[in-house]
Structures are given as structure tokens and as C-alpha cells.
C-alpha positions as CSV (number, residue, x, y, z in Angstrom):
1,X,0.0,0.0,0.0
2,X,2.9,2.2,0.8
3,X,4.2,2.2,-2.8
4,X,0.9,3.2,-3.9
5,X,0.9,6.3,-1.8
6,X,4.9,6.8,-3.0
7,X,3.0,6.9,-6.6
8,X,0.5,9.3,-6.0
9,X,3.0,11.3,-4.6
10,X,5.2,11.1,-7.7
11,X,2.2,11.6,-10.0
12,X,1.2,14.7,-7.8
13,X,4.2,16.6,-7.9
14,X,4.3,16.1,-11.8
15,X,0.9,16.9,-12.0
16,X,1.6,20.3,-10.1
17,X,5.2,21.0,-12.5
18,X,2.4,20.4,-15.5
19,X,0.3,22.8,-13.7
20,X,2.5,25.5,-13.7
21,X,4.3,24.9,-17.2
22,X,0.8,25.2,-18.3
23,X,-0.4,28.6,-16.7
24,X,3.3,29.8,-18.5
25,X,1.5,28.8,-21.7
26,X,-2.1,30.5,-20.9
27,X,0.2,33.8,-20.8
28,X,0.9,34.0,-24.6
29,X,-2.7,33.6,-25.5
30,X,-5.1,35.7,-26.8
31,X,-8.0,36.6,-24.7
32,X,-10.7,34.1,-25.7
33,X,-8.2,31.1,-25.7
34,X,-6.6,32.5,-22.4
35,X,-10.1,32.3,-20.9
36,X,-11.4,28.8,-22.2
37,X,-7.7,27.2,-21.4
38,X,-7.8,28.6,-17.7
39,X,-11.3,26.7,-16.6
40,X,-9.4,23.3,-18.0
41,X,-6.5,24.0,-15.8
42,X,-8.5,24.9,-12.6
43,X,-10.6,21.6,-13.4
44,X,-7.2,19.5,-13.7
45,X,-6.0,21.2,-10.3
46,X,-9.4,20.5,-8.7
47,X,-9.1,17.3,-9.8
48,X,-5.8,16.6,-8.0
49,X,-6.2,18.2,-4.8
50,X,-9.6,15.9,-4.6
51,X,-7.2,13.1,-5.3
52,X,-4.9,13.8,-2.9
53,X,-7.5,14.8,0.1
54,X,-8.5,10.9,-0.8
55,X,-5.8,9.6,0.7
56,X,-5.4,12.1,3.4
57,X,-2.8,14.4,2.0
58,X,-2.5,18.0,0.5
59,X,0.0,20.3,-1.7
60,X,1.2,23.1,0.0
61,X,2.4,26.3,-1.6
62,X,4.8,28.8,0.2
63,X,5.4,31.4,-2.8
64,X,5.3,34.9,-2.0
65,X,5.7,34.3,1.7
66,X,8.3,34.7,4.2
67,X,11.1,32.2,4.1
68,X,11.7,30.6,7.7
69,X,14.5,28.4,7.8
70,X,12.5,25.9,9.6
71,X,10.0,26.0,6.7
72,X,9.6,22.3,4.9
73,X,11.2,23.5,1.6
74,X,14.7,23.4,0.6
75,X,16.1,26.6,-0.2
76,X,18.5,26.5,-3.7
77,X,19.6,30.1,-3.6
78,X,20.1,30.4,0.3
79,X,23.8,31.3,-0.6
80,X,23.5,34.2,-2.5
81,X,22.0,36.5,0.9
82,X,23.8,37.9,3.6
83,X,22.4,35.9,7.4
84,X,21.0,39.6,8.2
85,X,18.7,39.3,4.7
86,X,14.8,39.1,5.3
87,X,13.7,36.7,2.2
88,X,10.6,36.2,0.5
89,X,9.9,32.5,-1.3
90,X,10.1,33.8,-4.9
91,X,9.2,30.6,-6.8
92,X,8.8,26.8,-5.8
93,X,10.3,24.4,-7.8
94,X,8.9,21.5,-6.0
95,X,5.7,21.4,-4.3
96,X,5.1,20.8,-0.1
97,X,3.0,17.6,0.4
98,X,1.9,17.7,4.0
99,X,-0.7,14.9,6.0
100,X,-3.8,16.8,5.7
101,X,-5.0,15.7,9.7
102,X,-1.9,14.9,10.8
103,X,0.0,18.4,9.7
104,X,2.9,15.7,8.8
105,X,5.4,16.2,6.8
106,X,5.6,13.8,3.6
107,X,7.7,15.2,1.4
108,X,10.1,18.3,1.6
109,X,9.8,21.2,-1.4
110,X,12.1,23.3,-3.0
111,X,12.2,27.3,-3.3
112,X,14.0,29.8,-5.2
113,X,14.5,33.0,-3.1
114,X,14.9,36.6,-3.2
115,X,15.3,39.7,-0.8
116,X,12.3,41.3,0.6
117,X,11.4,45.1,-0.7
């Protein structure tokens, strides 16, 4: 059963890369294409999230907050800031996947940083 979770897992994070990739494309279409392409996507993300909650877990997205070092999500970029930097998650890479009930960690993201304005 265990492997099966590990799968879903797999499939989930792919799913959420696709996810993003995609809503790059909806931002070189026209209007009417922009608008008919965007309900698909928030379908296919529905669609996930429901997947997940199935099986008691959920994707968790820390973009455009404060970075905490103790925050689940591997920081790439950490290097290039002074300690005395406040940061701001700029971009994941790699989604958060946290027990829903439990607030357990399942698998650690990945961030992209930058300074705070």
C-alpha cells in the first residue's frame, strides 16, 4: 500500500510542474483562448487536490511568503543572501506535500528566493 501512496506522490508533484508549465502557456494567449484554457486547468488542479485529500494528504504552496528556515522546503539560492537578509519564497520548484489531519510532513519542497522590498 505504501508504494501506492509513494505513486501518488510522484504523480502529484508532476501533475503540479504540469500545472505550472501550463499557466506559462495561458500567458501568450489571446483573450478568448486565455479564458477557455484557464477553466481546464482549474478543473485538472481541482481534480488533483480531490485526489490527494482521498488519501489524506495535501500540496502546499509557500510562494510569495516569508522564508523561515524551519519552513519544509529546501532553499536552492540560500547562498546568495547575507544571514541579516529578510527573504521572500520567490518561486517553488517542488511542491510541499503535508498529512492533511496529521500536519505531517511527507515530502520536503524546494524554493527559489529573493530579498524582501
Amino acid at each position: 500500500m505504501e508504494e501506492h501512496k509513494d505513486a501518488i506522490i510522484n504523480m502529484a508533484i508532476e501533475s503540479w510542474r504540469f500545472a505550472r508549465l501550463f499557466e506559462r502557456l495561458l500567458t501568450k494567449l489571446d483573450a478568448g483562448a486565455h479564458k477557455r484554457y484557464v477553466g481546464q486547468l482549474k478543473w485538472f488542479i481541482k481534480k488533483t487536490e480531490e485526489s490527494l485529500d482521498q488519501i489524506g494528504l495535501q500540496l502546499v504552496n509557500v510562494e510569495g511568503h516569508p522564508y523561515d528556515p524551519g519552513m519544509a522546503a529546501i532553499p536552492l539560492n540560500i547562498e546568495d543572501f547575507n544571514p541579516d537578509d529578510v527573504l521572500i519564497v520567490n518561486q517553488m520548484l517542488e511542491p510541499i506535500i503535508m498529512e492533511k489531519e496529521k500536519g505531517v510532513l511527507v515530502k520536503t519542497g524546494a524554493v527559489v528566493l529573493r530579498r524582501a522590498e
